[in-house]
C-alpha positions as CSV (number, residue, x, y, z in Angstrom):
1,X,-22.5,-34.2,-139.9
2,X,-20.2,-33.3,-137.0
3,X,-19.9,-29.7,-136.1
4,X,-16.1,-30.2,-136.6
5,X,-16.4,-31.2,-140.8
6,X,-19.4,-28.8,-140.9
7,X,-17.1,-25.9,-140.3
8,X,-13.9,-27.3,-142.4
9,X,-16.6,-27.3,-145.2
10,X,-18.1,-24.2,-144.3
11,X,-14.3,-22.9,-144.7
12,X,-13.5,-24.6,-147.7
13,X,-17.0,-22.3,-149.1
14,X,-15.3,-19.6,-147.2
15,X,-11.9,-19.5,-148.8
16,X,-13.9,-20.2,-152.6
17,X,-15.8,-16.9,-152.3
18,X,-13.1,-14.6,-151.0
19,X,-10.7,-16.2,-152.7
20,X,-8.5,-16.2,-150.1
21,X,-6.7,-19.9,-148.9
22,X,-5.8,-18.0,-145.2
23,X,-9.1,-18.2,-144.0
24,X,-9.2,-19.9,-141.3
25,X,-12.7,-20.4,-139.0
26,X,-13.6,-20.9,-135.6
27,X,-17.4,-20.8,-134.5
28,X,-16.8,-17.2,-132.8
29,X,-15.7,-16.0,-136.2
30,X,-17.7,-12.8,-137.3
31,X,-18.2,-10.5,-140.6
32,X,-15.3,-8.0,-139.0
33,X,-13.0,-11.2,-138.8
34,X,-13.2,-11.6,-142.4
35,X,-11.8,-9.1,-145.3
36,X,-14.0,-8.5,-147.6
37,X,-17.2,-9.6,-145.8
38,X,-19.7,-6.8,-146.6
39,X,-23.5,-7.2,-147.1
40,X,-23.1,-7.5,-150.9
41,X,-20.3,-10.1,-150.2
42,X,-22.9,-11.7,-148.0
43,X,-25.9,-12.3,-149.9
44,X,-23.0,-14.1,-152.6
45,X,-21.6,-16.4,-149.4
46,X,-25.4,-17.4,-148.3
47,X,-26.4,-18.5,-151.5
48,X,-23.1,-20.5,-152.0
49,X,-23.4,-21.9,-148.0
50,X,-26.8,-23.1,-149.2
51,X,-25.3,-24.3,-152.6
52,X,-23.0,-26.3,-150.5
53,X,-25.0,-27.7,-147.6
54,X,-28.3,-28.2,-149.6
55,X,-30.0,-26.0,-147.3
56,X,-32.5,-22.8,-147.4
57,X,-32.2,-20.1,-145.0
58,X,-34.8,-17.5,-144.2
59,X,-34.3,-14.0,-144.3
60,X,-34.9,-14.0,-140.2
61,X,-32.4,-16.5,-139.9
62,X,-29.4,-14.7,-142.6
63,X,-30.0,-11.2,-140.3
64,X,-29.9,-13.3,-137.0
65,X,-26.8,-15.1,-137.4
66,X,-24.1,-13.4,-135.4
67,X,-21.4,-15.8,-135.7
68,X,-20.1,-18.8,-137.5
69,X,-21.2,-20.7,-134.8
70,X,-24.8,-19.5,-135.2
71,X,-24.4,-20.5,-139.2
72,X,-22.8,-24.2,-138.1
73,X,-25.7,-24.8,-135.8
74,X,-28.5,-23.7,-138.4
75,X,-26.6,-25.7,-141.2
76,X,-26.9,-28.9,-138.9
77,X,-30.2,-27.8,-137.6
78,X,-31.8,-28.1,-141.2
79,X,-29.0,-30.8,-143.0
80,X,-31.0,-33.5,-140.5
């Protein structure tokens, strides 16, 4: 998957759990970019990014990521 439909469907997954169509992502996108992105929020958007991509993240790697770039890469990293 190209990095470019990796982050409209990362979006789409995006704009599901907020519930909020305005979303829009770019890969320097962070928490603070996005309202209602709080840790609780987060576990919720993990498990449905992993839902969606058919992928497993560790715990290192959820704390680590500091960007939607970061989450992009590691989605394609482990989709292979």
């Amino acid at each position: 998957m190209k990095t470019v439909d990796t982050l409209k469907k990362l979006q789409r997954v995006f704009r599901e759990v907020f519930d909020d169509s305005s979303i829009k992502l770019t890969e320097k996108t962070t928490a603070k970019d996005v309202d209602g992105w709080d840790s609780l929020m987060h576990i919720t958007l993990i498990a449905e990014v992993e839902d969606a991509f058919g992928v497993k993240f560790s715990m290192k790697e959820v704390t680590g990521m500091k960007n939607i770039g970061e989450m992009v890469q590691l989605i394609e990293k482990k989709a292979k």
